[in-house]
C-alpha positions in Angstrom: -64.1 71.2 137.8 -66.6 69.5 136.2 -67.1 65.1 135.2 -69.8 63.2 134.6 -71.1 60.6 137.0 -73.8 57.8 137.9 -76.7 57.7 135.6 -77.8 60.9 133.0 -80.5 62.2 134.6 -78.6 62.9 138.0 -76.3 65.2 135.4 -72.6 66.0 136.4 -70.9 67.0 139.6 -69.8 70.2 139.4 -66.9 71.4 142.9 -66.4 74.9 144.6 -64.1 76.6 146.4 -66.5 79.0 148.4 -69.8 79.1 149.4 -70.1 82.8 147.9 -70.0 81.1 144.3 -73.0 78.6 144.8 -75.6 78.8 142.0 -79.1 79.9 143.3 -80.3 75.9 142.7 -77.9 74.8 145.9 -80.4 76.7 147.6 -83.5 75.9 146.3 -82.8 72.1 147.0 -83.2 73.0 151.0 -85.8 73.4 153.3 -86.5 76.4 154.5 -83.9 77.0 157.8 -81.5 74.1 156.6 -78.1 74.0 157.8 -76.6 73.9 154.3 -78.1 76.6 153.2 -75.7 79.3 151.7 -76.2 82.0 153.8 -74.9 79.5 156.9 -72.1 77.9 155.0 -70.8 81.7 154.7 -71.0 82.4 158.3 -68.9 79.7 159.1 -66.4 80.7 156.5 -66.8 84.6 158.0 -65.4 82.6 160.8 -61.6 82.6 159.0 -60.8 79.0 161.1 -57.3 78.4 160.8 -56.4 75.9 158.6 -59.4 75.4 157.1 -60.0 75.3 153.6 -63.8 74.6 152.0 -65.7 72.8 149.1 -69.0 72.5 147.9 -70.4 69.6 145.1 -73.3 69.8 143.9 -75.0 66.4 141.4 -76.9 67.5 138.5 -77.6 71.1 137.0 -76.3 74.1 138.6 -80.2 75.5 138.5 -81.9 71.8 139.5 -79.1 70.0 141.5 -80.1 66.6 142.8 -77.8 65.9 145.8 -74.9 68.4 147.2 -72.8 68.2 149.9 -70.1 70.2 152.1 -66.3 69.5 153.0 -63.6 71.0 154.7 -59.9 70.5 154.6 -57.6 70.8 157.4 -53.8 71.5 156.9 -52.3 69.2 159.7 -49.5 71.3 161.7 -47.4 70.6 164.6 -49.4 72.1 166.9 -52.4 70.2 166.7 -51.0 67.0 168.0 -49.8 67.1 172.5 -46.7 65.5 171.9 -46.0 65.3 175.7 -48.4 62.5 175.3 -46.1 60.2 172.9 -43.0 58.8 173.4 -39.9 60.0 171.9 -39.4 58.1 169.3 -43.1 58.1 168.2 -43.2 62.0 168.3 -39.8 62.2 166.3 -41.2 59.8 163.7 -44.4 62.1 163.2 -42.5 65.8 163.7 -40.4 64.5 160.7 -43.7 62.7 158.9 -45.3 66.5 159.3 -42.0 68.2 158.1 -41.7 66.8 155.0 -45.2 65.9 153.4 -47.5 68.5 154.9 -50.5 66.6 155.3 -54.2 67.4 154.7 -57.3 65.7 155.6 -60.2 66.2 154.0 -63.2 65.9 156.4 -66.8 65.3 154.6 -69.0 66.9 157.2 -68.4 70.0 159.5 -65.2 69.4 161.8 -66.6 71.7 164.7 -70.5 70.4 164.3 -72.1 67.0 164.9 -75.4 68.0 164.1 -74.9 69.4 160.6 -75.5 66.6 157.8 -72.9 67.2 155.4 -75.1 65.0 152.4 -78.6 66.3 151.0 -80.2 64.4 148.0 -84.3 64.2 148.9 -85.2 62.6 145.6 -82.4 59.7 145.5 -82.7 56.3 146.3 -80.1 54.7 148.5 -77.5 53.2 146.0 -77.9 56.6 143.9 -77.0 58.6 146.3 -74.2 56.3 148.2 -73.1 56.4 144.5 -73.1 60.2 144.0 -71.9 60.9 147.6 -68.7 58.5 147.4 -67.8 60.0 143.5 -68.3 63.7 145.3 -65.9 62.6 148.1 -63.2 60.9 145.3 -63.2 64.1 143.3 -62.6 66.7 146.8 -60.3 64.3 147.6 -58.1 64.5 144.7 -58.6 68.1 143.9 -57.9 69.1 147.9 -54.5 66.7 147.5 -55.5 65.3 151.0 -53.8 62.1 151.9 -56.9 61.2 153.5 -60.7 61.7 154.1 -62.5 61.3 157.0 -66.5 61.1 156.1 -67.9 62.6 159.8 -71.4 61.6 161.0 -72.6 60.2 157.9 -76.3 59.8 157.1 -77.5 56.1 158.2 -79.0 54.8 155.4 -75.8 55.2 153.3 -73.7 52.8 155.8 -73.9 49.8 155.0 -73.5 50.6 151.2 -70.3 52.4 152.5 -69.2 49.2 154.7 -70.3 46.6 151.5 -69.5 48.3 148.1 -66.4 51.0 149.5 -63.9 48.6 151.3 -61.1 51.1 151.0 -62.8 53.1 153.5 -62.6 51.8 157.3 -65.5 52.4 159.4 -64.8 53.5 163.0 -66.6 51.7 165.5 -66.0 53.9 168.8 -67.1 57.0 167.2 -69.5 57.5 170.1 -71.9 60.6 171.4 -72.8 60.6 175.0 -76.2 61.4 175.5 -79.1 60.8 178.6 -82.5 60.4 177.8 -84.3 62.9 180.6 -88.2 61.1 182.4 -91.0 63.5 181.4 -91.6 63.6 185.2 -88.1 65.2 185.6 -88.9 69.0 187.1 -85.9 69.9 188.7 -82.2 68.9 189.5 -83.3 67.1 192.3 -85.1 64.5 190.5 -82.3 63.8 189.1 -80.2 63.5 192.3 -83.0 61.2 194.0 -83.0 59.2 191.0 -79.4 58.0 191.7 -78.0 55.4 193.7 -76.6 56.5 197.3 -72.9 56.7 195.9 -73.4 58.1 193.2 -75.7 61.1 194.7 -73.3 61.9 197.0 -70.0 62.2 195.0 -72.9 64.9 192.6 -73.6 66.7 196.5 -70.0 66.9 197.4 -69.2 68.0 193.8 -71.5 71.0 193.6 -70.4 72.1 197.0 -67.0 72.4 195.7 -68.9 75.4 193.3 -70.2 77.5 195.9 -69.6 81.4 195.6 -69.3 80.7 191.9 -72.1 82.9 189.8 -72.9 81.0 186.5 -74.2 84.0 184.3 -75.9 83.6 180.5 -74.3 85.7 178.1 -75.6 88.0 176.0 -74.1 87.9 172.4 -72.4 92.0 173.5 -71.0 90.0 176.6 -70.0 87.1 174.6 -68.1 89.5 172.2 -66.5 91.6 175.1 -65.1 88.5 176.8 -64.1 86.5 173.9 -60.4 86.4 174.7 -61.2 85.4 177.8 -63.7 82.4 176.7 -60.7 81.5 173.7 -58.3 81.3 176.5 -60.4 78.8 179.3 -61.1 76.9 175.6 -57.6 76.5 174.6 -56.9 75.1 178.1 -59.3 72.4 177.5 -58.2 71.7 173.6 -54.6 71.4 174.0 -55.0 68.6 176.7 -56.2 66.3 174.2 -53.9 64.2 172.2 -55.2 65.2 168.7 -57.1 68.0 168.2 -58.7 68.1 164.5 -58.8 71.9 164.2 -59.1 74.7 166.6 -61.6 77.3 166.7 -60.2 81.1 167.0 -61.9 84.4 169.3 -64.3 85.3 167.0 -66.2 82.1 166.6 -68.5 81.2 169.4 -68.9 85.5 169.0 -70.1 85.3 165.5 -72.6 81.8 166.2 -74.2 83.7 169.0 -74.5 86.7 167.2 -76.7 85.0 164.5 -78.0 82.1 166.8 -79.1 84.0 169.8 -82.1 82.2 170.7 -80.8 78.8 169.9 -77.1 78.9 171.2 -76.5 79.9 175.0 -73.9 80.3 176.1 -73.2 80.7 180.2 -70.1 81.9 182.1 -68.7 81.1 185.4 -67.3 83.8 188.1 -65.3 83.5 191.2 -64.7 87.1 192.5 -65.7 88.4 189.4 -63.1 86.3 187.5 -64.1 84.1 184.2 -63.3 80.4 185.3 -64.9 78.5 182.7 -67.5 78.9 180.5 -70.3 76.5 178.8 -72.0 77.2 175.5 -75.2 74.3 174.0 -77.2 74.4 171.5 -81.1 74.6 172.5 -83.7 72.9 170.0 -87.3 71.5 170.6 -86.3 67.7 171.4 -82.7 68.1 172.9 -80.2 70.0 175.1 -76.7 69.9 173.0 -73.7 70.7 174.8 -71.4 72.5 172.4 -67.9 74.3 173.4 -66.5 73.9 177.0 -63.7 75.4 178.5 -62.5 76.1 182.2 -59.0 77.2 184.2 -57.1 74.2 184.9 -55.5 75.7 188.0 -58.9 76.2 189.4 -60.1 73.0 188.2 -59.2 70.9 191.5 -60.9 73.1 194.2 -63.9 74.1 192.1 -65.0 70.5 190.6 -65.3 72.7 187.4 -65.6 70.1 184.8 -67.9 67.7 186.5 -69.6 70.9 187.6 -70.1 72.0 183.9 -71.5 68.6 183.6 -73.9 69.0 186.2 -74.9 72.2 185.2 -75.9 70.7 181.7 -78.1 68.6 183.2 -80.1 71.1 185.0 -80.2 73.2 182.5 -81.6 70.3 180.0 -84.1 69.1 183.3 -85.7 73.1 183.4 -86.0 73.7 179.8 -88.0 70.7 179.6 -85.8 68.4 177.1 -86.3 64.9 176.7 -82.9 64.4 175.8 -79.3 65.5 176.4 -76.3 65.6 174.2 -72.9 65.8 176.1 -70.4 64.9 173.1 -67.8 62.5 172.0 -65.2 63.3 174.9 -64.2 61.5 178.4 -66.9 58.9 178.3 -66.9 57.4 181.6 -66.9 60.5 182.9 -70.3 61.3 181.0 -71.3 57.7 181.9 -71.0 58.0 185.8 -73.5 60.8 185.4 -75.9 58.4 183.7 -75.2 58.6 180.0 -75.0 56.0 177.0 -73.3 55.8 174.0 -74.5 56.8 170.6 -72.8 55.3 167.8 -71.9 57.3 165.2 -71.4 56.3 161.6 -67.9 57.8 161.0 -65.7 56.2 158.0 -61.8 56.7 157.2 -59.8 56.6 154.0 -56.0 56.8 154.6 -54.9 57.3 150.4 -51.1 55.4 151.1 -51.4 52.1 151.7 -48.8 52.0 154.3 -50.0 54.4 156.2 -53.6 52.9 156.0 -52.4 50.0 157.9 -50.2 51.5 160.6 -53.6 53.6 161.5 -55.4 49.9 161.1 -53.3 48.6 163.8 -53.2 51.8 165.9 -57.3 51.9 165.7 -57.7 48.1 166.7 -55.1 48.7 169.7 -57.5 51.4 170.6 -60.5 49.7 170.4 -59.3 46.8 172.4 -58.3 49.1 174.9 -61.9 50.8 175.5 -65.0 49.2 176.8 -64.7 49.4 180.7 -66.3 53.0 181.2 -70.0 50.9 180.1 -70.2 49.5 183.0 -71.7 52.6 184.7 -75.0 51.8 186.1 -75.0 55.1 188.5 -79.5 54.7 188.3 -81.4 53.0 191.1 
């Protein structure tokens, strides 16, 4: 599918359906290593997510592109929304909603990443590219028949053309990512502990008690592979608490990522009498320790501290490997805030396509918002 948009030189914007049918100038555009390169985007689809359907746009020529980006598509099922969680007549209304219209969302960005950008367009200026990136998004959008688009982590200097120029889309202010920025005089787990205030350090003492007689083991990518039903189970237990889950991953994904990111992705296990409990998997780069996929048994989860343990265990591991800064994600925030994390906005934007519907999510999104805020008032630090 091919149209012509923005000025002539940036060419046409040309869609497709796999990463396998990319022209060679898709790569070309990239650095060296880039996340977007082709070779990467056909790992992830290796991956066979369910659900998960994938485009590509690329601006301009198919050999001398000028921008591109990546989208996914999730087919919205029953199963991905914890109905126990609503009230009746709430989950009727969207069990009925789901059995009749089928919905998709289109996500521009990476559903299961928050450190892939999505948008790459070196030689545009701002307005160009907000220009190319928000005609790229109308045409996935129609073509994916997605009743709405969720544009995940996008790059900051196209916000506030987004928030000024594209009022159909709402921006979403408590998109958040916890994170802790680690002292350069930080050696060891203790420093950490001394660094908090009495309370504080002793609810992290009597928590890591609770773990004793646990082994925490790094996987090797063979391990990782023999024990990926287990690791897929202590996940799901974690995933299908929440009350929306956008996606799931399957077995053979955290398998297949440490099998071509061995170096950069660890991923640890946890054993009581040689039993898998929970597990922990980050990303490792040069500036930050980025917690990736969690999961852990919820039966042992009282006794064993295992969540707040995980935690812990993050931010020793970040403190050892010498990172200045740690990246715990966009879930249970005053948790992650009691351990001495603050928030990182995000820049996050939703398009709801029927009008009706875009305002009952207005309303739902405010109620939200005026519900959160009280989790900031952590100060855990002397």
């Amino acid at each position: 599918m091919n149209i012509v948009c923005g000025p002539k030189r940036q060419g046409r914007i040309s869609i497709y359906e796999s990463a396998s049918q990319l022209p060679a100038g898709w790569d070309r555009l990239l650095p060296e290593g880039h996340a977007l390169q082709s070779s990467q985007l056909r790992l992830y689809e290796s991956a066979g997510l369910p659900d998960i359907t994938h485009f590509y746009a690329i601006a301009g020529t198919e050999q001398q592109p000028v921008a591109i980006a990546c989208f996914q598509v999730l087919q919205i099922r029953n199963y991905h929304i914890n109905y126990s969680q609503l009230g009746s007549i709430r989950a009727g209304g969207i069990q009925l909603l789901l059995s009749v219209i089928r919905p998709r969302l289109l996500v521009a960005g990476h559903l299961f990443r928050h450190d892939i950008t999505a948008f790459y367009a070196p030689s545009l200026g701002n307005m160009d590219a907000y220009r190319i990136y928000e005609s790229m998004t109308a045409m996935v959008l129609k073509k994916s028949c997605a009743m709405a688009v969720l544009i995940k982590d996008m790059p900051p200097q196209l916000v506030d053309y987004f928030r000024n120029f594209a009022r159909q889309y709402q921006f979403l202010p408590n998109d958040i990512n916890m994170e802790m920025q680690l002292p350069g005089h930080w050696s060891c787990f203790t420093d950490y502990e001394h660094a908090l205030k009495h309370k504080y350090a002793q609810k992290l003492r009597k928590v890591r008690q609770a773990l004793s007689g646990v082994e925490i083991r790094e996987l090797t990518p063979a391990e990782v592979r023999a024990q990926k039903e287990n690791i897929y189970r202590l996940y799901r237990q974690v995933s299908d608490k929440q009350s929306l889950s956008l996606g799931f991953l399957n077995a053979d994904f955290l398998p297949l990522l440490k099998e071509a990111y061995d170096e950069q992705l660890k991923i640890w296990g946890f054993y009581e009498q040689g039993i898998m409990v929970a597990f922990a998997s980050a990303w490792v780069r040069d500036q930050s320790f980025d917690m990736f996929y969690i999961g852990f048994d919820y039966a042992r989860n009282t006794s064993l501290q295992l969540y707040f343990n995980i935690l812990y265990f993050s931010i020793e591991q970040a403190i050892l490997l010498r990172k200045p800064r740690l990246i715990l994600g966009r879930t249970a925030l005053e948790a992650k805030a009691r351990l001495g994390c603050t928030p990182h906005y995000l820049y996050t934007f939703l398009l709801v396509r029927n009008p009706y519907l875009r305002r009952l999510v207005a309303g739902q999104m405010r109620d939200q918002y005026r519900q959160e805020g009280a989790w900031e008032e952590r100060h855990p630090f002397k």
